[in-house]
N, CA, C and O atoms as a printed pandas DataFrame, in Angstrom:
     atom_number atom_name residue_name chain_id  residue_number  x_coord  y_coord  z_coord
0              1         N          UNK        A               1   18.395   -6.034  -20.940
1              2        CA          UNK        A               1   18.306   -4.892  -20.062
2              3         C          UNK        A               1   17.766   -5.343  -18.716
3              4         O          UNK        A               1   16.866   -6.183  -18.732
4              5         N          UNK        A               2   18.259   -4.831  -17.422
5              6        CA          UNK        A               2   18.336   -5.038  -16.575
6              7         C          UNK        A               2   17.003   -3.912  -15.948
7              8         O          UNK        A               2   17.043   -2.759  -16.378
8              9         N          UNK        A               3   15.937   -4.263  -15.013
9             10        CA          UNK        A               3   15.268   -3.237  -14.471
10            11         C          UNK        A               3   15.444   -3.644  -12.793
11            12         O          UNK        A               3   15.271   -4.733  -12.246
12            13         N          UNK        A               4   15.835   -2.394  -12.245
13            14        CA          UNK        A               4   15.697   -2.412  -10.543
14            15         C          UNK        A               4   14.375   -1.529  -10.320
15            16         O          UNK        A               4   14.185   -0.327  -10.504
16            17         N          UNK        A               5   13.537   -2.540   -9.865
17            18        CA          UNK        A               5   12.332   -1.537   -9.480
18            19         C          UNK        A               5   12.918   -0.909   -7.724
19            20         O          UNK        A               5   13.529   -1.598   -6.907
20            21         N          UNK        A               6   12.696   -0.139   -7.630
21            22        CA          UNK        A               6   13.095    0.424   -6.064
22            23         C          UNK        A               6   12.024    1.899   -6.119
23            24         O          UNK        A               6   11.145    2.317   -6.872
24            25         N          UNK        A               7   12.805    2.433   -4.641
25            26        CA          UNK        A               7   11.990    3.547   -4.545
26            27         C          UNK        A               7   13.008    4.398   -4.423
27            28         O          UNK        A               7   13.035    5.049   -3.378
28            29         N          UNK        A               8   14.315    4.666   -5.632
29            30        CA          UNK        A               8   14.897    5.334   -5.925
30            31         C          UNK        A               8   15.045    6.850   -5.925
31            32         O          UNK        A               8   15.729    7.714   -5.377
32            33         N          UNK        A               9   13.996    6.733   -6.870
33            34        CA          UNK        A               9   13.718    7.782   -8.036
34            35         C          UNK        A               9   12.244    8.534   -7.140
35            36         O          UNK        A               9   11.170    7.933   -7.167
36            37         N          UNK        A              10   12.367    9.668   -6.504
37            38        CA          UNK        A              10   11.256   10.101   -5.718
38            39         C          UNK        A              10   11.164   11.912   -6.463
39            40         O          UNK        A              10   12.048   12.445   -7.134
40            41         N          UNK        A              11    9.951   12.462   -6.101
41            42        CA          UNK        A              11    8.938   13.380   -6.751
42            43         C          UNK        A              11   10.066   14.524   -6.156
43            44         O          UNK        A              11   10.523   13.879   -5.212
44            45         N          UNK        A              12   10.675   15.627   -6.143
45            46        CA          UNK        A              12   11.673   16.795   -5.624
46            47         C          UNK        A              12   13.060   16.281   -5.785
47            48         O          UNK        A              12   13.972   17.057   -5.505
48            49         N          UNK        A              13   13.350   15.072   -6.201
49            50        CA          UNK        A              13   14.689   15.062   -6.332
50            51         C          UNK        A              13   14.944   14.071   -7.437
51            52         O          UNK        A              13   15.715   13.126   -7.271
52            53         N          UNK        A              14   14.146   14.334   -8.829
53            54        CA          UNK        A              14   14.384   13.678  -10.245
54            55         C          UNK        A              14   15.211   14.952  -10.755
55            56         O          UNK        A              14   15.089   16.154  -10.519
56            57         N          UNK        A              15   16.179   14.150  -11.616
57            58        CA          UNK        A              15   17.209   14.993  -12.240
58            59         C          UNK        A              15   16.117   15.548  -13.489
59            60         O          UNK        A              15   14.919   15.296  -13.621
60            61         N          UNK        A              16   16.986   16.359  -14.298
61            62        CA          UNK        A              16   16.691   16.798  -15.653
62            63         C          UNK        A              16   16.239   15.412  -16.762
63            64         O          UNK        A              16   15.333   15.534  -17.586
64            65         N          UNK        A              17   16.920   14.329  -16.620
65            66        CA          UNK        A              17   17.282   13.130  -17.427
66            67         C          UNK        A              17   16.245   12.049  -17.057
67            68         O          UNK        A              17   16.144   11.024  -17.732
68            69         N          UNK        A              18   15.404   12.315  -15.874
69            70        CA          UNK        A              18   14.485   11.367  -14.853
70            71         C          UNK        A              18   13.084   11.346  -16.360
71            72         O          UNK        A              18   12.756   12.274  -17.098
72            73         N          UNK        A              19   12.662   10.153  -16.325
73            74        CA          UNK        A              19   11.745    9.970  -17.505
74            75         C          UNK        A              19   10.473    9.312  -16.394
75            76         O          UNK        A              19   10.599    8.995  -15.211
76            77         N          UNK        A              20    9.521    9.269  -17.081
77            78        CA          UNK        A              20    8.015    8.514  -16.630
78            79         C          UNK        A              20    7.409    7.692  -17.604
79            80         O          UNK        A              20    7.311    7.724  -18.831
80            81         N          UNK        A              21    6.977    6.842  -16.567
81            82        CA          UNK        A              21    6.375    5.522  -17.495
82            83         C          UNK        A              21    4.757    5.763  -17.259
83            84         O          UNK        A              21    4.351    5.925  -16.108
84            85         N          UNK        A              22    4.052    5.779  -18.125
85            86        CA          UNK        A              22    2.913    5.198  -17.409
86            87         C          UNK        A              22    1.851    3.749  -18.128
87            88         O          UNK        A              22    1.642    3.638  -19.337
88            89         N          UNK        A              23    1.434    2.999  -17.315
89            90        CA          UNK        A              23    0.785    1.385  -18.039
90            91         C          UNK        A              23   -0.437    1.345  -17.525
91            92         O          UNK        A              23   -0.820    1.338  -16.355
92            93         N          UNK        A              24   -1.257    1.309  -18.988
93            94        CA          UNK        A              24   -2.493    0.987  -18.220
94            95         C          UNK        A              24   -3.050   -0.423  -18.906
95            96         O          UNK        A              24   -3.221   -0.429  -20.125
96            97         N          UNK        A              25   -3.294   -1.458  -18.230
97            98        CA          UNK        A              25   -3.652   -3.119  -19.223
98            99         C          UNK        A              25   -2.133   -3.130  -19.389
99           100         O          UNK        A              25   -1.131   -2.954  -18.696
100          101         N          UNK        A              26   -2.510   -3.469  -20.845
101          102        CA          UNK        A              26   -1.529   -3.989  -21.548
102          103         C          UNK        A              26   -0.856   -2.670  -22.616
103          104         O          UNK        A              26   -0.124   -2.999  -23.549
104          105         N          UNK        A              27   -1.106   -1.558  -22.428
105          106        CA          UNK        A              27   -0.819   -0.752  -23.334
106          107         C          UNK        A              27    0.508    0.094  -22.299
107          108         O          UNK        A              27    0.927   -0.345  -21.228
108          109         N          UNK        A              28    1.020    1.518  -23.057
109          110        CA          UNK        A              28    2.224    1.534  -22.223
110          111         C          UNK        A              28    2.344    3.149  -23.021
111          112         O          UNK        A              28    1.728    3.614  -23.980
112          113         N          UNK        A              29    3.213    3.610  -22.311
113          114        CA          UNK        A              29    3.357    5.237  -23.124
114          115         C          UNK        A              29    4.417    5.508  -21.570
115          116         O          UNK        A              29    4.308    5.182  -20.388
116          117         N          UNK        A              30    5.620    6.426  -22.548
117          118        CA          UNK        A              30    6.902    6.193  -21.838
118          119         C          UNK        A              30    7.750    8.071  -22.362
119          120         O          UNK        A              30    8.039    8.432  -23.502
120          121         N          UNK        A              31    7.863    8.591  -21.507
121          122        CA          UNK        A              31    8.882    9.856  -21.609
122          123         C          UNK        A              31   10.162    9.725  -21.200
123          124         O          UNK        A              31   10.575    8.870  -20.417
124          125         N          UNK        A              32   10.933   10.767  -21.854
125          126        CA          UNK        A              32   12.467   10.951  -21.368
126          127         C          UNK        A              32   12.925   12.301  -21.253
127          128         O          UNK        A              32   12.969   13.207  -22.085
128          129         N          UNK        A              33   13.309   12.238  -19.856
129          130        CA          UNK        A              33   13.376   13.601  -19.671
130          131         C          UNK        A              33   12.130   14.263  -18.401
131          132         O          UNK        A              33   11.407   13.672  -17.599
132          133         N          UNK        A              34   12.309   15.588  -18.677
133          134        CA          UNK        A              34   10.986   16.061  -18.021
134          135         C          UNK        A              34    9.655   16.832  -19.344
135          136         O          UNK        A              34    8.585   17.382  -19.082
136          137         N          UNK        A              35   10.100   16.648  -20.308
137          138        CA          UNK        A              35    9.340   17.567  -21.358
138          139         C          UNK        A              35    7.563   17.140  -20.994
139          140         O          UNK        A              35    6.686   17.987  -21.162
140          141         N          UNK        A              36    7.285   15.904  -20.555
141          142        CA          UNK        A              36    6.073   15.401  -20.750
142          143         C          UNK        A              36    6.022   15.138  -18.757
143          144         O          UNK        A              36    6.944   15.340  -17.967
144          145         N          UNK        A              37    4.866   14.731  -18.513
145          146        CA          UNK        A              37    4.752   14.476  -16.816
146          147         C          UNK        A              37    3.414   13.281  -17.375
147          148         O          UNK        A              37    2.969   12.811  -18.422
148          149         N          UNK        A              38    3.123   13.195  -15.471
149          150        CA          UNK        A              38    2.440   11.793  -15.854
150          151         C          UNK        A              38    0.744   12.210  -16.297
151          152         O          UNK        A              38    0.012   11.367  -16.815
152          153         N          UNK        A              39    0.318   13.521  -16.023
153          154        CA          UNK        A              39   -1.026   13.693  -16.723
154          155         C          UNK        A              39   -1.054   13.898  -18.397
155          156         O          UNK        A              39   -1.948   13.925  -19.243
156          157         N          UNK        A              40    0.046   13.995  -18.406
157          158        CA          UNK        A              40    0.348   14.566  -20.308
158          159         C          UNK        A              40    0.106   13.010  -21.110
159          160         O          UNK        A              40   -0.585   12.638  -22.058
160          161         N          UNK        A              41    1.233   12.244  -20.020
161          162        CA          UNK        A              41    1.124   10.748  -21.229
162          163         C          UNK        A              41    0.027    9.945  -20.575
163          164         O          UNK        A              41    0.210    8.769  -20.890
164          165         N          UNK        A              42   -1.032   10.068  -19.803
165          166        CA          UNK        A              42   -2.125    9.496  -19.707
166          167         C          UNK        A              42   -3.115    9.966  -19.945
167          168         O          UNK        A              42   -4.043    9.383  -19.384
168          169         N          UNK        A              43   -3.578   11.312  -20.919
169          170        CA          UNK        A              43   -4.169   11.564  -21.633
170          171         C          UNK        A              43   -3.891   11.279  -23.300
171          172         O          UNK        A              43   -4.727   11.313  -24.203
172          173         N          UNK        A              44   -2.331   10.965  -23.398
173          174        CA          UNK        A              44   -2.115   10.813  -24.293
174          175         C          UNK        A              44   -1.942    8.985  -25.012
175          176         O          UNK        A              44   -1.863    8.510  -26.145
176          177         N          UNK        A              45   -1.946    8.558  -23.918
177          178        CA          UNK        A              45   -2.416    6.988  -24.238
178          179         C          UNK        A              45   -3.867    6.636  -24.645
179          180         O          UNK        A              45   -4.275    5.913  -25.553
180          181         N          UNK        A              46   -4.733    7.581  -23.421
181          182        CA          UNK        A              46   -6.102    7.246  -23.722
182          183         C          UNK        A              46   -6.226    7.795  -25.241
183          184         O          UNK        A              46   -6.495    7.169  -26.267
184          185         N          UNK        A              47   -6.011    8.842  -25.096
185          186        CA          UNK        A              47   -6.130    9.293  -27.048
186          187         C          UNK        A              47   -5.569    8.765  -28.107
187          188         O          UNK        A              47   -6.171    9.141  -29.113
188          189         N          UNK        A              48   -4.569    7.969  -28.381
189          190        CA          UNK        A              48   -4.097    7.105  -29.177
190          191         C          UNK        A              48   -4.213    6.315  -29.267
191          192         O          UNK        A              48   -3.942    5.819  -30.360
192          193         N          UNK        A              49   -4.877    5.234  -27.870
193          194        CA          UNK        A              49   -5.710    3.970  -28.009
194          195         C          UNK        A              49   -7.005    3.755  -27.720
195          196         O          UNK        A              49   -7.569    2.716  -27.377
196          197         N          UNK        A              50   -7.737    5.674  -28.026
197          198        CA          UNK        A              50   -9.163    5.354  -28.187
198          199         C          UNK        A              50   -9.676    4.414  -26.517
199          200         O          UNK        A              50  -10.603    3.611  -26.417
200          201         N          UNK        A              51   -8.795    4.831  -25.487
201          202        CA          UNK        A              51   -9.468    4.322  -24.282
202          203         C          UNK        A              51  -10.025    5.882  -23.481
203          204         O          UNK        A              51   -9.838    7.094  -23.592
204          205         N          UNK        A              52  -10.749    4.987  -22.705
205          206        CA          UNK        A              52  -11.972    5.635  -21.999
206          207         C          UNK        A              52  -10.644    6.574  -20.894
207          208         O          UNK        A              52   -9.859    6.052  -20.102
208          209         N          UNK        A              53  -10.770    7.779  -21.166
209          210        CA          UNK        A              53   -9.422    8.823  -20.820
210          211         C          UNK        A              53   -9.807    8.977  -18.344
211          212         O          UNK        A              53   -9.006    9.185  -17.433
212          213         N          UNK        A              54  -10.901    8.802  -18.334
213          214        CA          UNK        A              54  -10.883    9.005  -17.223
214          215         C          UNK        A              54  -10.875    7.168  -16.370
215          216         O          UNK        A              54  -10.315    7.127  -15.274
216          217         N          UNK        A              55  -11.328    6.155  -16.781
217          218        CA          UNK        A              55  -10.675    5.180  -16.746
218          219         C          UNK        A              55   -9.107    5.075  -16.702
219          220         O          UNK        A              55   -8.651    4.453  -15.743
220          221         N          UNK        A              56   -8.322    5.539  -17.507
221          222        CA          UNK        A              56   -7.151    5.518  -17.512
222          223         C          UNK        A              56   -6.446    6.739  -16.306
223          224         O          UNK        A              56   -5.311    6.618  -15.844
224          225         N          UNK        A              57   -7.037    7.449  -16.089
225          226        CA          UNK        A              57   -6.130    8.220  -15.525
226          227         C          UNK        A              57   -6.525    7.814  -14.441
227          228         O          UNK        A              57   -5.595    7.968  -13.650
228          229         N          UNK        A              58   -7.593    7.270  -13.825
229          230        CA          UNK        A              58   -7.848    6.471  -12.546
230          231         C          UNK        A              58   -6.979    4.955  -12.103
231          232         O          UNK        A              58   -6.672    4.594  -10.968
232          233         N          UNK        A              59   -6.818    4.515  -12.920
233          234        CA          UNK        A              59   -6.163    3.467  -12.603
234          235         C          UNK        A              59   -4.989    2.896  -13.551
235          236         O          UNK        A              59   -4.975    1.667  -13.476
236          237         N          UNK        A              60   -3.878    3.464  -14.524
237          238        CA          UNK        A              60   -2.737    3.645  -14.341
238          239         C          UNK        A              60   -1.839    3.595  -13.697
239          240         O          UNK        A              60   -1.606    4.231  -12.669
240          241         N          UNK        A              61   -0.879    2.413  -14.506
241          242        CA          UNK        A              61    0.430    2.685  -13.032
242          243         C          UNK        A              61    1.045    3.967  -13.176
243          244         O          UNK        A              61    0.409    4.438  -14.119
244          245         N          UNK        A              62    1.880    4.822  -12.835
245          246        CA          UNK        A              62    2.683    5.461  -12.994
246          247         C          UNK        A              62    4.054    5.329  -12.131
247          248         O          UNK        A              62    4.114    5.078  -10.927
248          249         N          UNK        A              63    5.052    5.537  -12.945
249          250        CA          UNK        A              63    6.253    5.152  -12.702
250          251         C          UNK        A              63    7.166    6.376  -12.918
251          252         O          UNK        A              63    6.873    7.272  -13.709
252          253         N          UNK        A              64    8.149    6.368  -12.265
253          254        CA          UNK        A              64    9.431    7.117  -12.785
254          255         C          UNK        A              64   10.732    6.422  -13.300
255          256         O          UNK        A              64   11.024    5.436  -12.624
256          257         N          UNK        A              65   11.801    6.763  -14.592
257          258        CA          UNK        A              65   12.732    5.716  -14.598
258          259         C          UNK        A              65   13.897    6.782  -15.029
259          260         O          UNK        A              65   13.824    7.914  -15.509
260          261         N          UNK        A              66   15.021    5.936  -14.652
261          262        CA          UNK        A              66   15.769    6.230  -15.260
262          263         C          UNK        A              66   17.540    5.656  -15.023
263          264         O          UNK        A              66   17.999    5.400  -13.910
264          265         N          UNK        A              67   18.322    5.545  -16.310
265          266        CA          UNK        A              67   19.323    4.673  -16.492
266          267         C          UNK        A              67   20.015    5.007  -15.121
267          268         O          UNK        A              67   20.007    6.069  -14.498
268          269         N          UNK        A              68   20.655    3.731  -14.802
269          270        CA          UNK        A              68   22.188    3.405  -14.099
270          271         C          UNK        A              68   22.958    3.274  -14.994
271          272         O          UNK        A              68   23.995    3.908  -14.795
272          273         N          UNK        A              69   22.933    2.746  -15.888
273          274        CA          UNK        A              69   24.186    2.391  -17.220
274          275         C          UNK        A              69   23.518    1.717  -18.544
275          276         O          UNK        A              69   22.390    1.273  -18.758
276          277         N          UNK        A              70   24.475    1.808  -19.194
277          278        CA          UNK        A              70   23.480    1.117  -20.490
278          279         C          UNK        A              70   22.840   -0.376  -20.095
279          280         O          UNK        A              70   21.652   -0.069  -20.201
280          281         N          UNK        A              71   22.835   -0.963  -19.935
281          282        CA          UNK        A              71   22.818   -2.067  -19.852
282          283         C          UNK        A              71   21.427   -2.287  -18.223
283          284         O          UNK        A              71   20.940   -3.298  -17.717
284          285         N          UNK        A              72   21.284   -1.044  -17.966
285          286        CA          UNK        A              72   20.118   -1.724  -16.519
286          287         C          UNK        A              72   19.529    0.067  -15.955
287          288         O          UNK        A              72   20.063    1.148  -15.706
288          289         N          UNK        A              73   18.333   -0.436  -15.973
289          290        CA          UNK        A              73   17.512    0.940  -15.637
290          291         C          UNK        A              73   17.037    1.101  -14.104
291          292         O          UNK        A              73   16.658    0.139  -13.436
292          293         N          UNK        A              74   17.086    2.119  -13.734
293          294        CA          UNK        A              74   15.928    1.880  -12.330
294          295         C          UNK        A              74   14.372    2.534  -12.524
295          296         O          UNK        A              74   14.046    3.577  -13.091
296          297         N          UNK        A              75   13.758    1.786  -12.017
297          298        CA          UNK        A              75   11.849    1.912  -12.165
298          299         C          UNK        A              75   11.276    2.559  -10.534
299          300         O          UNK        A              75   11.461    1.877   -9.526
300          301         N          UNK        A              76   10.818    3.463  -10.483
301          302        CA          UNK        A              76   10.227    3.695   -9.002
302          303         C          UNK        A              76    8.407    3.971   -9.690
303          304         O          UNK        A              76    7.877    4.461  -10.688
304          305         N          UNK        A              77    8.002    3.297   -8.408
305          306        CA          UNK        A              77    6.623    3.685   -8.118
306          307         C          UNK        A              77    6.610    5.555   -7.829
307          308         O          UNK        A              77    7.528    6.322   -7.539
308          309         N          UNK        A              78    5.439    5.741   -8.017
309          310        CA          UNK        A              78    5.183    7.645   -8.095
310          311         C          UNK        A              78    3.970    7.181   -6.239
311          312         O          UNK        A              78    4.034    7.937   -5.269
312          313         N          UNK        A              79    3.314    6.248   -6.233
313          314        CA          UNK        A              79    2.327    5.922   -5.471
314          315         C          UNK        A              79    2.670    4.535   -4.457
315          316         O          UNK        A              79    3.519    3.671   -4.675
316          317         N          UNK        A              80    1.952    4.608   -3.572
317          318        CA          UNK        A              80    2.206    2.854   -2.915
318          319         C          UNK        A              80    1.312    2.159   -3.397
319          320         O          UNK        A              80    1.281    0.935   -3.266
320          321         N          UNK        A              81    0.028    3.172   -4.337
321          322        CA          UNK        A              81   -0.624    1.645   -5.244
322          323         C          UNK        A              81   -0.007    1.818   -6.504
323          324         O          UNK        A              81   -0.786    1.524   -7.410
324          325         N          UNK        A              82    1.350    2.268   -6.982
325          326        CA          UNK        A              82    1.274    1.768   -8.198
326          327         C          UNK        A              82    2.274    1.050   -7.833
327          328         O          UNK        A              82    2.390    0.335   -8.828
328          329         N          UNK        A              83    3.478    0.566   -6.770
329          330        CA          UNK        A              83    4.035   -0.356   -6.440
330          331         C          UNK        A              83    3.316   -1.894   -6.547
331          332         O          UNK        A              83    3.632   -2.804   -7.314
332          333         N          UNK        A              84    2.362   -1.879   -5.634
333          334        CA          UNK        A              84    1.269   -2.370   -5.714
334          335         C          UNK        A              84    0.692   -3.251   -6.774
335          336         O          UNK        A              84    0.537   -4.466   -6.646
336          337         N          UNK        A              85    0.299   -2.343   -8.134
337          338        CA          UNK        A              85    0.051   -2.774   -9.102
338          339         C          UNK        A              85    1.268   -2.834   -9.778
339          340         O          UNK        A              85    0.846   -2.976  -10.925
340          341         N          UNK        A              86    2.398   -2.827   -9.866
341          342        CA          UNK        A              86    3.322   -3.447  -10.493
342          343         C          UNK        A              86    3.469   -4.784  -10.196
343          344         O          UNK        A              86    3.346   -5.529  -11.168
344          345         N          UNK        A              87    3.772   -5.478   -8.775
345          346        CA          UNK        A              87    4.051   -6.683   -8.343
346          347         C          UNK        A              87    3.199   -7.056   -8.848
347          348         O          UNK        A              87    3.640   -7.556   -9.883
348          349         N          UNK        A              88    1.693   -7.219   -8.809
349          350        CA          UNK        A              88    0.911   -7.736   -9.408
350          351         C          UNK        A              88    0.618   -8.347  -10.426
351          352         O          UNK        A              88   -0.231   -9.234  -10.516
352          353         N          UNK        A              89    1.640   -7.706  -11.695
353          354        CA          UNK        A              89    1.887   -8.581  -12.738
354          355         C          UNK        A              89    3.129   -8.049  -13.161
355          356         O          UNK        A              89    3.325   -7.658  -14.312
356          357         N          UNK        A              90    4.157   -8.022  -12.053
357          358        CA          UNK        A              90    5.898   -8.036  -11.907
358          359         C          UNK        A              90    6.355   -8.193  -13.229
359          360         O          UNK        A              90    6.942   -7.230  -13.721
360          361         N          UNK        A              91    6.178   -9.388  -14.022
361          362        CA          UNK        A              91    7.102  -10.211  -15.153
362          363         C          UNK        A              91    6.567   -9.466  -16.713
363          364         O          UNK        A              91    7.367   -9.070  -17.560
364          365         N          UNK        A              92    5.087   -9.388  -16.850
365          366        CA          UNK        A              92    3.819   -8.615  -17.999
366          367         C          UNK        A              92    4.922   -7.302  -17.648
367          368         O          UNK        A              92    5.791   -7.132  -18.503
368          369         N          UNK        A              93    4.934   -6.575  -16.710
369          370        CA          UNK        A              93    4.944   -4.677  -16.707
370          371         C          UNK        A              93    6.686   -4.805  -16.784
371          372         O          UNK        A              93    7.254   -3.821  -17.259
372          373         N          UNK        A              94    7.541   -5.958  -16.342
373          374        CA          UNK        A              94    8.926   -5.703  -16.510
374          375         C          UNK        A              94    9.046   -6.022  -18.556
375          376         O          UNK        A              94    9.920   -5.650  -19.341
376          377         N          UNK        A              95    8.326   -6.479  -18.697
377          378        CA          UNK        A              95    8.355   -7.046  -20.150
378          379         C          UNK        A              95    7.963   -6.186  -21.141
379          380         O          UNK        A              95    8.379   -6.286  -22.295
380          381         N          UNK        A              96    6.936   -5.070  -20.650
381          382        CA          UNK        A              96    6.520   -4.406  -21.210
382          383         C          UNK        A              96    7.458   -3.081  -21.396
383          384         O          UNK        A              96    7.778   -2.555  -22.462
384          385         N          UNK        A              97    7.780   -2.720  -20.191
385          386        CA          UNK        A              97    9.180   -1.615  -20.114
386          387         C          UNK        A              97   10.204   -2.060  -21.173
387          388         O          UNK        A              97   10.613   -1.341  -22.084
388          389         N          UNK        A              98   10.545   -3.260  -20.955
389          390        CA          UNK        A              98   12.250   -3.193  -21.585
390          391         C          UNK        A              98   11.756   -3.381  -22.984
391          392         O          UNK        A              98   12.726   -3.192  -23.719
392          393         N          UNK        A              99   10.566   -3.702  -23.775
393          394        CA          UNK        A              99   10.056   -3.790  -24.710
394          395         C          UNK        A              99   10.224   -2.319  -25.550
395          396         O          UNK        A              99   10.553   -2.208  -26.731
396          397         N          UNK        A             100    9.832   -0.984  -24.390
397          398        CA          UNK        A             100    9.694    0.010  -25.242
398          399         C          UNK        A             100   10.687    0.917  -24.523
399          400         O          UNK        A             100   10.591    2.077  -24.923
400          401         N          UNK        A             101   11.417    0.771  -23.780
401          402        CA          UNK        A             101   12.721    1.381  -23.404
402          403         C          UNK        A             101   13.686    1.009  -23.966
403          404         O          UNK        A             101   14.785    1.486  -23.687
């Protein structure tokens, strides 16, 4: 699987189908769709991995994604620091996506 990180995918013009990522460390929690947003699955990471819930919602990447075709996704930053903290460990957070996408 192919990921284009860009700044695609922006906040007023995600389709119905537009999903969110959010990574905090090494852990990861991922929607499809709009059913969930990014405060839902970063309370809901901290609660399933027993992390410190306001830690996490402070410093979390959050992302938006969603397919071009089977075969390759696009990734947008929600923030210019979670761009930021993506490059930062580019190869870990692309590894971690296609892991659970």
């Amino acid at each position: 699987m192919n990921i284009d990180f860009c700044k695609a995918l922006q906040d007023g013009k995600l389709t119905p189908a537009t999903g969110r990522i959010v990574i905090y460390k090494n852990f990861i929690d991922v929607s499809r769709g709009t059913s969930r947003d990014h405060n839902d699955l970063l309370r809901s990471l901290a609660a399933k991995y027993k992390l410190p819930k306001d830690d996490v919602i402070s410093n979390a990447i959050r992302l938006y994604w969603d397919y071009e075709d089977k075969n390759s996704i696009t990734v947008s930053p929600v923030r210019k620091i979670d761009e930021e903290m993506f490059y930062a460990s580019e190869e870990f957070n692309a590894a971690l996506i296609k892991s659970t996408i």
